[in-house]
C-alpha positions in Angstrom: -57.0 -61.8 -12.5 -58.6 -58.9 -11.7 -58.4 -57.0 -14.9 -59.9 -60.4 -16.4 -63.4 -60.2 -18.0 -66.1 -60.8 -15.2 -66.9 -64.2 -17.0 -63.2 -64.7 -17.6 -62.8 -64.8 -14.0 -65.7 -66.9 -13.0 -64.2 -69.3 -15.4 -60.9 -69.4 -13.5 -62.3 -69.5 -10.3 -64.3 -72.6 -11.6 -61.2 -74.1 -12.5 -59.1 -73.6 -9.5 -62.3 -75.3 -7.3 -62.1 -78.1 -9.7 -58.8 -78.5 -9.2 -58.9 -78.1 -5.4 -61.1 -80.5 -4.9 -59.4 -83.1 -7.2 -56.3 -82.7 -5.8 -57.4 -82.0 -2.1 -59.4 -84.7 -1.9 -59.3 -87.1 -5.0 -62.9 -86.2 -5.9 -64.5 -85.3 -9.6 -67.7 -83.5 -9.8 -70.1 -85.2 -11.5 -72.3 -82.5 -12.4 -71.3 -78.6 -12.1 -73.5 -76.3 -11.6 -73.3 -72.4 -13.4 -71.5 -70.4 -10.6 -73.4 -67.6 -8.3 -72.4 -64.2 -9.0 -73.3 -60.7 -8.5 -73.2 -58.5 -5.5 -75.1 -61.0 -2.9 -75.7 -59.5 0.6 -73.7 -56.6 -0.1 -74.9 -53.6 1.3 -73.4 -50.4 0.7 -73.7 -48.0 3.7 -73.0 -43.9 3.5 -70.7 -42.6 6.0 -70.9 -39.4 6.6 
């Protein structure tokens, strides 16, 4: 998946929640929201 296209992948992560949840848990979503993405928190630090 890795060598997916970023939004290719945010696609199949969607799916696999959806899934996991449906399966998991026997719920549906309703309403999906657009996923997060992008480098949140991440902090890159020199080491030197």
């Amino acid at each position: 998946m890795q060598h997916l296209d970023v939004r290719a992948q945010l696609a199949v992560k969607q799916r696999v929640l959806e899934d996991n949840l449906q399966h998991l848990s026997r719920l549906r979503a309703e309403t999906m929201f657009r996923p997060i993405h992008g480098r949140l928190g991440v902090t890159t630090i020199a080491r030197g």
